[in-house]
mmCIF file of the N, C-alpha and C atoms, coordinates in Angstrom:
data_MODEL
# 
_entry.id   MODEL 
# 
loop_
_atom_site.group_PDB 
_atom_site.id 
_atom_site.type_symbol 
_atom_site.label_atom_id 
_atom_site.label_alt_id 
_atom_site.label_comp_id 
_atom_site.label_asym_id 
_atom_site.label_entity_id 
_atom_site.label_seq_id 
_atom_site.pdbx_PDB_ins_code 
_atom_site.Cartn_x 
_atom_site.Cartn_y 
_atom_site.Cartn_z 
_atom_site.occupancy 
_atom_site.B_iso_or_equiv 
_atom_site.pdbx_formal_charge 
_atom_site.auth_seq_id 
_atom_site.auth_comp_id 
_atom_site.auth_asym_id 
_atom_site.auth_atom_id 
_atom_site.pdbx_PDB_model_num 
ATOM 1   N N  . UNK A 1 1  ? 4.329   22.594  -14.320 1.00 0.00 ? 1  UNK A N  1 
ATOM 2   C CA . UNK A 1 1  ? 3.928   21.793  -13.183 1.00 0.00 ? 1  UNK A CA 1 
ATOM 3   C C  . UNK A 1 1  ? 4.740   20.493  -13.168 1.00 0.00 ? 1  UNK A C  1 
ATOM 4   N N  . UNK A 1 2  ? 5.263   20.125  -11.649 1.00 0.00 ? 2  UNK A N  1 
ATOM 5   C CA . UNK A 1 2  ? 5.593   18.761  -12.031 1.00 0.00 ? 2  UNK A CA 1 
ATOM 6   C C  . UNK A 1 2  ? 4.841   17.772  -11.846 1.00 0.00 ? 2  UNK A C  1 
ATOM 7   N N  . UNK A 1 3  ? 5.868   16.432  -12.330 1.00 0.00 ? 3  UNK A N  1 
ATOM 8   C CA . UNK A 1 3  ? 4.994   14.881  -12.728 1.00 0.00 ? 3  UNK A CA 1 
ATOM 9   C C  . UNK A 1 3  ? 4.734   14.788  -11.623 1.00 0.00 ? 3  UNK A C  1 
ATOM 10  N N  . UNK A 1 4  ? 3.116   13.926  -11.626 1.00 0.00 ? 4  UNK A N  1 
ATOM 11  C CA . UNK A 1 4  ? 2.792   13.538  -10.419 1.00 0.00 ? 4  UNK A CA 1 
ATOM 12  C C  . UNK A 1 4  ? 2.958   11.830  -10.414 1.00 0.00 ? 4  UNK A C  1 
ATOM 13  N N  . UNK A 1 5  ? 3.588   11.522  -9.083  1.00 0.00 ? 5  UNK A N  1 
ATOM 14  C CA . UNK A 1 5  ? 4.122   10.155  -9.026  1.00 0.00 ? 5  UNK A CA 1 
ATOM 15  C C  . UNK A 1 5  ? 2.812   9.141   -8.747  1.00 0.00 ? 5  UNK A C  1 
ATOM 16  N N  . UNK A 1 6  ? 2.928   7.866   -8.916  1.00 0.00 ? 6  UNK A N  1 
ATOM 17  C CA . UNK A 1 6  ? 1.743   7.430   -9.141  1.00 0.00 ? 6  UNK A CA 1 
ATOM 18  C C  . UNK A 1 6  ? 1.812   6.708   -7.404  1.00 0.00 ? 6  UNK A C  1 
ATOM 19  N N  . UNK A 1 7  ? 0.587   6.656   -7.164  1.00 0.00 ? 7  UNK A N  1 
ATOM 20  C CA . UNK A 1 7  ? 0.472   6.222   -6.011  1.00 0.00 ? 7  UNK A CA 1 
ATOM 21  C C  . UNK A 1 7  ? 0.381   4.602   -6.142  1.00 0.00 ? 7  UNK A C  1 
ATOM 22  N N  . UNK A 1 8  ? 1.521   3.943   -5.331  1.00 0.00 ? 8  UNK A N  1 
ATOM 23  C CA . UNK A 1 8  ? 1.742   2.645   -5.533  1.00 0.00 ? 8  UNK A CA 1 
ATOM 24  C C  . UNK A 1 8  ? 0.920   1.572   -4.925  1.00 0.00 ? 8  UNK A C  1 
ATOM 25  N N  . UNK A 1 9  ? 0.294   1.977   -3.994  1.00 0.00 ? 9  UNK A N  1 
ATOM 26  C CA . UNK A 1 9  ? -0.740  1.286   -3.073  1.00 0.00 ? 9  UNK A CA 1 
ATOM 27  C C  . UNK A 1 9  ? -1.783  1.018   -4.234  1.00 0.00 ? 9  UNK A C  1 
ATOM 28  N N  . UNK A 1 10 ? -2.122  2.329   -4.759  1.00 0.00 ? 10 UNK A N  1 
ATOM 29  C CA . UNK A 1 10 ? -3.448  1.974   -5.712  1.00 0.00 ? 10 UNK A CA 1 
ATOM 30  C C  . UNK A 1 10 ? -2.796  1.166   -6.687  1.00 0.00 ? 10 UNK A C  1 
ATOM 31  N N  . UNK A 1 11 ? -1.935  1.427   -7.512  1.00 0.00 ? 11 UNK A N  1 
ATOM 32  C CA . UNK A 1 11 ? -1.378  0.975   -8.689  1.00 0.00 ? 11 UNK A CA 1 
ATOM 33  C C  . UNK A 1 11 ? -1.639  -0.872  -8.636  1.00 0.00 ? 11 UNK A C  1 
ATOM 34  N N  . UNK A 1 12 ? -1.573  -1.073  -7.033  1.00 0.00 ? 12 UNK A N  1 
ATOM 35  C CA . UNK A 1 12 ? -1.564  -2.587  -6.853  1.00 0.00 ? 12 UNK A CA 1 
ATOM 36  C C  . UNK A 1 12 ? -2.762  -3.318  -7.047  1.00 0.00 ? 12 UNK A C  1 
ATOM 37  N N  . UNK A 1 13 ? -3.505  -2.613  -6.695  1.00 0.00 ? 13 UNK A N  1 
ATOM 38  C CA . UNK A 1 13 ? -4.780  -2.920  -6.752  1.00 0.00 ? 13 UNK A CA 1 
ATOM 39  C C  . UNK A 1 13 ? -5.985  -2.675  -7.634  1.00 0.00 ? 13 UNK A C  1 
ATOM 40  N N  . UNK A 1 14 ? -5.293  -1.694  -8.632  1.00 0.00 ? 14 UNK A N  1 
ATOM 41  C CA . UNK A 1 14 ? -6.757  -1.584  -9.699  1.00 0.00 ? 14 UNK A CA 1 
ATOM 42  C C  . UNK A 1 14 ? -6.078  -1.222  -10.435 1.00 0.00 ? 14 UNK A C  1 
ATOM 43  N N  . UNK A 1 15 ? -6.453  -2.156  -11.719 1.00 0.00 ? 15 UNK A N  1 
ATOM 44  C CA . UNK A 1 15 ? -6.268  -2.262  -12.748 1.00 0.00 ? 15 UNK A CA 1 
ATOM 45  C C  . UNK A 1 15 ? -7.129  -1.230  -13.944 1.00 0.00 ? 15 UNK A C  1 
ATOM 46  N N  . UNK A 1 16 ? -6.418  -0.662  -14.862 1.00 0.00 ? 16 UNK A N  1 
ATOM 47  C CA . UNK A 1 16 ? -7.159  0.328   -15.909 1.00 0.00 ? 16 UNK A CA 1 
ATOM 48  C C  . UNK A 1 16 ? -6.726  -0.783  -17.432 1.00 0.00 ? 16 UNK A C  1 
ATOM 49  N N  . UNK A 1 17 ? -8.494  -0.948  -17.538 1.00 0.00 ? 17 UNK A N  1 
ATOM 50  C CA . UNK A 1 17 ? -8.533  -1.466  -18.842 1.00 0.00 ? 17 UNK A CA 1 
ATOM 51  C C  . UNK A 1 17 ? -8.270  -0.538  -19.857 1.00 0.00 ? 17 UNK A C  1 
ATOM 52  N N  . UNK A 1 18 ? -8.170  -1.613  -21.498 1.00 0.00 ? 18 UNK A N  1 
ATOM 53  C CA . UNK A 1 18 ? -7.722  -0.484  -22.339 1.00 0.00 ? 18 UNK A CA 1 
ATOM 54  C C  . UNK A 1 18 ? -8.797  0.485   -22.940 1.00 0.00 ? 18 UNK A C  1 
ATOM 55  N N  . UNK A 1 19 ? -9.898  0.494   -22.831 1.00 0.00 ? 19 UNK A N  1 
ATOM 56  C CA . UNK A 1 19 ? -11.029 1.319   -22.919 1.00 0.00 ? 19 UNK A CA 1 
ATOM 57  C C  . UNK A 1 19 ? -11.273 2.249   -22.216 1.00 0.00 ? 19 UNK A C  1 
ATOM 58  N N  . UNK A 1 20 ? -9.856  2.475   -20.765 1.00 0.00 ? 20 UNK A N  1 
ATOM 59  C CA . UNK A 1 20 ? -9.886  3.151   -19.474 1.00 0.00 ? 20 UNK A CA 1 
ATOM 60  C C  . UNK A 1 20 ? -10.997 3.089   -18.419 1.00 0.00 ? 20 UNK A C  1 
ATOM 61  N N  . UNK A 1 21 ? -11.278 2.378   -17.920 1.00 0.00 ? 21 UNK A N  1 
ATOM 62  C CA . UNK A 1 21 ? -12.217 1.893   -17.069 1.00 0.00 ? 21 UNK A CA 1 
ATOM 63  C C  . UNK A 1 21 ? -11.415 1.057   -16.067 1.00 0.00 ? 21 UNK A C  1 
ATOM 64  N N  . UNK A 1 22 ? -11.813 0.934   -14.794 1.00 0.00 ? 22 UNK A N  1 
ATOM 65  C CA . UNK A 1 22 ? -10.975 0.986   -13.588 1.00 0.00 ? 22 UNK A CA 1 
ATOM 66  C C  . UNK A 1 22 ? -11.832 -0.605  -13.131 1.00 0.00 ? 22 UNK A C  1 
ATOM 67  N N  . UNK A 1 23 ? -10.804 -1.632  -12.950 1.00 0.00 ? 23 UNK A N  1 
ATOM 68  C CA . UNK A 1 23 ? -11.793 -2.665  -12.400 1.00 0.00 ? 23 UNK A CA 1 
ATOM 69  C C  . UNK A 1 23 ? -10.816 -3.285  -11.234 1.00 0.00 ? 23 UNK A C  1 
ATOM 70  N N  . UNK A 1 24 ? -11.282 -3.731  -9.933  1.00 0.00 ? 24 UNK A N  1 
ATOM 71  C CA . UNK A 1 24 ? -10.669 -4.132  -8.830  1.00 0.00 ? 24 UNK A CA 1 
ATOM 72  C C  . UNK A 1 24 ? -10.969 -5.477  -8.398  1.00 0.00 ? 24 UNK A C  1 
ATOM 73  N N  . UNK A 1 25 ? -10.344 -5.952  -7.605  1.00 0.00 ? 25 UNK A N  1 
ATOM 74  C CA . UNK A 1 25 ? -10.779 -7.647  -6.936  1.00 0.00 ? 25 UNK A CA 1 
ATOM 75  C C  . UNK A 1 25 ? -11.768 -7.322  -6.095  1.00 0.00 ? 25 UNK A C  1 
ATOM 76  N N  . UNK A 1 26 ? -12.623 -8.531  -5.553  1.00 0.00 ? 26 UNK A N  1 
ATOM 77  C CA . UNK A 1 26 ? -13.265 -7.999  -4.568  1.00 0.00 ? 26 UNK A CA 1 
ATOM 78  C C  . UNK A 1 26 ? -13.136 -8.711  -3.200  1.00 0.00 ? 26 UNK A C  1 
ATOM 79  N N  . UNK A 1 27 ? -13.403 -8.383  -2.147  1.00 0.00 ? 27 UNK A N  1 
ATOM 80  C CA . UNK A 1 27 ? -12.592 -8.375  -0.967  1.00 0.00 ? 27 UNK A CA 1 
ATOM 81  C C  . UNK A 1 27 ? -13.659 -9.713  -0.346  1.00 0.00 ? 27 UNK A C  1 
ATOM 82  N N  . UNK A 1 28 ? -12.677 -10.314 0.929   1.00 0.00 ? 28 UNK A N  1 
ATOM 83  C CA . UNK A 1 28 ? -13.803 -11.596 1.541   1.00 0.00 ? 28 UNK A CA 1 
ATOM 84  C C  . UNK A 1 28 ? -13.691 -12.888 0.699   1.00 0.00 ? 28 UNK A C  1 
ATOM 85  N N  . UNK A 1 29 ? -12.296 -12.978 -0.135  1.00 0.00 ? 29 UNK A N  1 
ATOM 86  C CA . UNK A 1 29 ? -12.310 -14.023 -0.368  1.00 0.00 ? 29 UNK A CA 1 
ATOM 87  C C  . UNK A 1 29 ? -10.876 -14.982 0.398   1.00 0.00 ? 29 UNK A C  1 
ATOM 88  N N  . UNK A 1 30 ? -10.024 -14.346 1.199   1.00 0.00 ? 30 UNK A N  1 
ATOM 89  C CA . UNK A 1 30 ? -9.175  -14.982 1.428   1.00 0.00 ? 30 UNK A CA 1 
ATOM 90  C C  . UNK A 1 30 ? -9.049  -15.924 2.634   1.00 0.00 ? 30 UNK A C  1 
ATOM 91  N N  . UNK A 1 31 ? -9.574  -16.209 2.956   1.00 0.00 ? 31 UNK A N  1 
ATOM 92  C CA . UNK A 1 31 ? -10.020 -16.911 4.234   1.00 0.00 ? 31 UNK A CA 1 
ATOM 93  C C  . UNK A 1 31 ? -11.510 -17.267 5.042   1.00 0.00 ? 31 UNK A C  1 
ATOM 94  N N  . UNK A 1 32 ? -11.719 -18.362 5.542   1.00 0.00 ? 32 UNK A N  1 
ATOM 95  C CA . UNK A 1 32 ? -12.670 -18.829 6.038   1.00 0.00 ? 32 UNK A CA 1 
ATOM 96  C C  . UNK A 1 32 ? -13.584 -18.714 5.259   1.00 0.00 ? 32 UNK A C  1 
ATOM 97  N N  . UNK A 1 33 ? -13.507 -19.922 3.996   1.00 0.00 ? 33 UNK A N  1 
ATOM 98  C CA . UNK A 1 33 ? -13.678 -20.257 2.466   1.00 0.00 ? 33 UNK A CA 1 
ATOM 99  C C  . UNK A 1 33 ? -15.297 -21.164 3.031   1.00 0.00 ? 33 UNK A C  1 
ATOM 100 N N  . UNK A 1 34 ? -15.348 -21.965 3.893   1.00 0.00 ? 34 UNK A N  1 
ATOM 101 C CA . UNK A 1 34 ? -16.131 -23.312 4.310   1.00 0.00 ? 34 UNK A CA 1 
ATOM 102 C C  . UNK A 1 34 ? -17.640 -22.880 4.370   1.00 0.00 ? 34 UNK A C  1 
ATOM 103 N N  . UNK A 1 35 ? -17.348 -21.796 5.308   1.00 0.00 ? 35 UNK A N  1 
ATOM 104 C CA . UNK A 1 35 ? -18.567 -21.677 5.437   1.00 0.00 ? 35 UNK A CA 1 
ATOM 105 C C  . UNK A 1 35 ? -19.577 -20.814 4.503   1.00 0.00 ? 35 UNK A C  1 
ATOM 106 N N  . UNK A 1 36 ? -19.065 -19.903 3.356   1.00 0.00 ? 36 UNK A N  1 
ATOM 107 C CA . UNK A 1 36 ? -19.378 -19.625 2.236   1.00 0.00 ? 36 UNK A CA 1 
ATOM 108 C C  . UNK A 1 36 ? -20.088 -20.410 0.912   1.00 0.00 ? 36 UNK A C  1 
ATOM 109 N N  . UNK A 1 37 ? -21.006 -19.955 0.498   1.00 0.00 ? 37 UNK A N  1 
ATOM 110 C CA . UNK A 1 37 ? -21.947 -20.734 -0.600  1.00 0.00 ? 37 UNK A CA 1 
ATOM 111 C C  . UNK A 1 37 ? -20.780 -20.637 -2.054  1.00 0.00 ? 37 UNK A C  1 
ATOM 112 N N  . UNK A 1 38 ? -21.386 -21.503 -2.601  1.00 0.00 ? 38 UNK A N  1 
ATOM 113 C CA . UNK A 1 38 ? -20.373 -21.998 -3.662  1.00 0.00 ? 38 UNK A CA 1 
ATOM 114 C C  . UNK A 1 38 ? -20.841 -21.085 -4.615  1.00 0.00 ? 38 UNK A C  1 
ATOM 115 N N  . UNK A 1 39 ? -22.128 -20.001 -4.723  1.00 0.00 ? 39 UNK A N  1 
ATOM 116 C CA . UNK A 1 39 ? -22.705 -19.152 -5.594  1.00 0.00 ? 39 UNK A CA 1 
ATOM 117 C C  . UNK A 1 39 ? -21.846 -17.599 -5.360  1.00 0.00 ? 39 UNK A C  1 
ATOM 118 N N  . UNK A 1 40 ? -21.282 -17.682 -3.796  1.00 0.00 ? 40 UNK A N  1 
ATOM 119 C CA . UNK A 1 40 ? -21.233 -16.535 -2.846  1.00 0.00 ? 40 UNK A CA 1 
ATOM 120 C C  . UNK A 1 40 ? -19.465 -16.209 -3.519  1.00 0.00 ? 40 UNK A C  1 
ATOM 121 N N  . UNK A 1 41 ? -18.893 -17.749 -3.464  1.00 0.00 ? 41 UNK A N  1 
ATOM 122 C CA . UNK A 1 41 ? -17.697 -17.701 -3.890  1.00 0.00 ? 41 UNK A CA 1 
ATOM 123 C C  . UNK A 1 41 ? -17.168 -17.519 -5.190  1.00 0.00 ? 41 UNK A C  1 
ATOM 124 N N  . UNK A 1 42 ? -17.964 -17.861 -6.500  1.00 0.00 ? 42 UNK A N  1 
ATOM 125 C CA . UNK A 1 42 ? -18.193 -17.351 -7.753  1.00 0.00 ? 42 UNK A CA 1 
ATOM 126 C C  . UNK A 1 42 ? -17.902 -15.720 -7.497  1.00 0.00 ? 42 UNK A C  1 
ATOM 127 N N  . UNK A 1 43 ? -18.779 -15.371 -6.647  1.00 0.00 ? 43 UNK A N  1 
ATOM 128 C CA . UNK A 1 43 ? -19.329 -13.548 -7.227  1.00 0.00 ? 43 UNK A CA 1 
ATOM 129 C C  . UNK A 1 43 ? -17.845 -13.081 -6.371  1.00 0.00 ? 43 UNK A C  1 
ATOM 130 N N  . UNK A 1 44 ? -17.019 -13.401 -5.120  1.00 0.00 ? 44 UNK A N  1 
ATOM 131 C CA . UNK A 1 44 ? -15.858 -13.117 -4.856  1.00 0.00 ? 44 UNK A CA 1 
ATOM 132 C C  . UNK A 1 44 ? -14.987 -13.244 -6.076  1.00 0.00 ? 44 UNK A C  1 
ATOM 133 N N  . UNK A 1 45 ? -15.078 -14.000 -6.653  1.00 0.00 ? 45 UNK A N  1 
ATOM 134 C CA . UNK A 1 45 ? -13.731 -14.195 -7.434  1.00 0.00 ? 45 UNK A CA 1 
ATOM 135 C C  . UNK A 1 45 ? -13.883 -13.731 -8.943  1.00 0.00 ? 45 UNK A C  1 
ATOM 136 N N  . UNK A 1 46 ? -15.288 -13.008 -8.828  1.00 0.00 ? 46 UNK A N  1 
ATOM 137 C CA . UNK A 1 46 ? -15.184 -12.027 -10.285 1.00 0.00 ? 46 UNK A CA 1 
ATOM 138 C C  . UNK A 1 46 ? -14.813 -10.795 -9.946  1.00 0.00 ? 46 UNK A C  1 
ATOM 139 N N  . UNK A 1 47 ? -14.376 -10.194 -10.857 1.00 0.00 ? 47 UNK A N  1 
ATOM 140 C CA . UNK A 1 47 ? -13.730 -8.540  -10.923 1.00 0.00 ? 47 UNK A CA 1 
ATOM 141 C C  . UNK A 1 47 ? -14.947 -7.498  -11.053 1.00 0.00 ? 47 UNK A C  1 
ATOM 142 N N  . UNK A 1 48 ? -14.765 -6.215  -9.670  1.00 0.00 ? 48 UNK A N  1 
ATOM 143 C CA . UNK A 1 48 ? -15.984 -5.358  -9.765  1.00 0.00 ? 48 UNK A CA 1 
ATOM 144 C C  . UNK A 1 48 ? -15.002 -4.283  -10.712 1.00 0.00 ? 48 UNK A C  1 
ATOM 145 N N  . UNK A 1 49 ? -16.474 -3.683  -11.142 1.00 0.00 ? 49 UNK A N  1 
ATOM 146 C CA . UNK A 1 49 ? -15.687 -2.295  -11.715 1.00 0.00 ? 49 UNK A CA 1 
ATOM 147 C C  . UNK A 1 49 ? -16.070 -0.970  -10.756 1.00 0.00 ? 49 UNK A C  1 
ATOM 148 N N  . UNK A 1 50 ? -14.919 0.194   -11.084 1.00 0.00 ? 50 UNK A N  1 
ATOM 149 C CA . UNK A 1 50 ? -15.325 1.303   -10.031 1.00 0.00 ? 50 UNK A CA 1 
ATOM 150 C C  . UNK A 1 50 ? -15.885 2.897   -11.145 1.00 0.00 ? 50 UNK A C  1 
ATOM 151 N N  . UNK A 1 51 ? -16.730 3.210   -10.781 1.00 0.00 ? 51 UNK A N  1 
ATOM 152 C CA . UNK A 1 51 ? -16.880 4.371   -11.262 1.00 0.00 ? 51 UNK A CA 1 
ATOM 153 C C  . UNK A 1 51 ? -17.273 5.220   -10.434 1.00 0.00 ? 51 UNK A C  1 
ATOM 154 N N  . UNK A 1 52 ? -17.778 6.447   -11.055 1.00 0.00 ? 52 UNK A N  1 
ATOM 155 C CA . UNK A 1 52 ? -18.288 7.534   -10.515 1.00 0.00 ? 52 UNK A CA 1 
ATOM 156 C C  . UNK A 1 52 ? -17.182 8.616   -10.066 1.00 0.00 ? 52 UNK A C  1 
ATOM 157 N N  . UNK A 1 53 ? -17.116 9.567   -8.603  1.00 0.00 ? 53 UNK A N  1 
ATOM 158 C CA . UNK A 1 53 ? -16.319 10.249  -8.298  1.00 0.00 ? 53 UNK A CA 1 
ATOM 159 C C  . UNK A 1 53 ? -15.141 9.636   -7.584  1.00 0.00 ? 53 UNK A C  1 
ATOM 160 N N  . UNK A 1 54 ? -15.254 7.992   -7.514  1.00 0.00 ? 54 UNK A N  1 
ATOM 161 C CA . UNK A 1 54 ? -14.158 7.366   -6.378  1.00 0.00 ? 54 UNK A CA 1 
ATOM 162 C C  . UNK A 1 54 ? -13.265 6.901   -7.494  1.00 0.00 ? 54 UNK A C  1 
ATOM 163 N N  . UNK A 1 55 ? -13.397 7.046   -8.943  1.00 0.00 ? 55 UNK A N  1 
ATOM 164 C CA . UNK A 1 55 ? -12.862 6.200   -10.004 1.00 0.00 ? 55 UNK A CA 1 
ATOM 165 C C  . UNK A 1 55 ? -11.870 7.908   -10.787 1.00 0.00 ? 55 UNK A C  1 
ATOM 166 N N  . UNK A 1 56 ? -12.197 9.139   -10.579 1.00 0.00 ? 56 UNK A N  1 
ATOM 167 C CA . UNK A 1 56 ? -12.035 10.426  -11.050 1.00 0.00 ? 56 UNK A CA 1 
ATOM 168 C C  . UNK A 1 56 ? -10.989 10.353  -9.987  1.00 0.00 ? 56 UNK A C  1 
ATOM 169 N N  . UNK A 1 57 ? -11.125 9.928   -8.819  1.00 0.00 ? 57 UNK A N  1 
ATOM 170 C CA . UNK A 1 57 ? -9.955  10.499  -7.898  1.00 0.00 ? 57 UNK A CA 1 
ATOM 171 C C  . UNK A 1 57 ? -8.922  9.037   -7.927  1.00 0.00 ? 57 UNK A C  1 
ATOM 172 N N  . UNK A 1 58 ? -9.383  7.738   -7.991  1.00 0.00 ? 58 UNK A N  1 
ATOM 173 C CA . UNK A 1 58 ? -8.383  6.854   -8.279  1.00 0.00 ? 58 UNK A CA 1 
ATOM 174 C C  . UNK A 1 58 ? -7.328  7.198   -9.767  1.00 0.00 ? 58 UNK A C  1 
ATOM 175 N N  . UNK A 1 59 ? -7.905  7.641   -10.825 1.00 0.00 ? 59 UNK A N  1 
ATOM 176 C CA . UNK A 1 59 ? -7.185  7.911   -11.784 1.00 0.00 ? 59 UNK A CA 1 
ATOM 177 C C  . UNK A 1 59 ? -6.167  9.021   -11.899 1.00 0.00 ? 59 UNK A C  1 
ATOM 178 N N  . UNK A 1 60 ? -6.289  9.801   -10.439 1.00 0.00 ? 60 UNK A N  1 
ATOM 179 C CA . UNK A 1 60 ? -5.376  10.667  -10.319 1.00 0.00 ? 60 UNK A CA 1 
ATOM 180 C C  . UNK A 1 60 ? -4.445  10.342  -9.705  1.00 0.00 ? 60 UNK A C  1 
ATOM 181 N N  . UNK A 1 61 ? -4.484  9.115   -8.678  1.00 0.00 ? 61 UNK A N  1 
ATOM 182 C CA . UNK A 1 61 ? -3.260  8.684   -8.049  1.00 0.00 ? 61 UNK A CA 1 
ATOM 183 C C  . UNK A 1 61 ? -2.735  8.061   -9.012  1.00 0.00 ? 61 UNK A C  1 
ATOM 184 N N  . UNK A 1 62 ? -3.265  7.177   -9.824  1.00 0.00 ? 62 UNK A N  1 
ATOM 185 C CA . UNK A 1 62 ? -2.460  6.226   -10.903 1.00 0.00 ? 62 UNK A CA 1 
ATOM 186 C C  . UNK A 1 62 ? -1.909  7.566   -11.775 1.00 0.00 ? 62 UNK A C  1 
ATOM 187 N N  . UNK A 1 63 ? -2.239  8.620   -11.643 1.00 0.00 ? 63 UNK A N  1 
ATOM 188 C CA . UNK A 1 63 ? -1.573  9.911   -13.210 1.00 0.00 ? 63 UNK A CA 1 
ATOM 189 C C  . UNK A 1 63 ? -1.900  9.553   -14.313 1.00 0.00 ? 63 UNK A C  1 
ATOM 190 N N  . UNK A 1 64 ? -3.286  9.023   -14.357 1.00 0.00 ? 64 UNK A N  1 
ATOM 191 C CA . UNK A 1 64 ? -3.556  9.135   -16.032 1.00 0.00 ? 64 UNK A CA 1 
ATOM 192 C C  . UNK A 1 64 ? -4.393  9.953   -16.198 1.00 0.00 ? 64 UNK A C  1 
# 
């Protein structure tokens, strides 16, 4: 079979820790900052993690 190329879109965006676990940014933080709670903007700017069947099919575009 051949190599499967890694899909670069994903590659940009989610990161595989070294324990292999898939963690992403989370979205709604780049603009129109003001009117957002300063608690609201914390939880934007921490890293979610992905699992389940959407994390089985992300790891196939990345080819690991």
């Amino acid at each position: 079979m051949p190599k499967l190329k890694t899909h670069k879109g994903t590659a940009k965006r989610v990161k595989l820790t070294s324990t292999g676990k898939l963690t992403r940014r989370r979205a709604f933080g780049g603009h129109m900052l003001a009117k957002k709670t300063k608690s609201r903007k914390r939880a934007i700017n921490t890293t979610a993690g992905i699992s389940g069947s959407i994390a089985k099919n992300i790891k196939r575009a990345l080819g690991v």
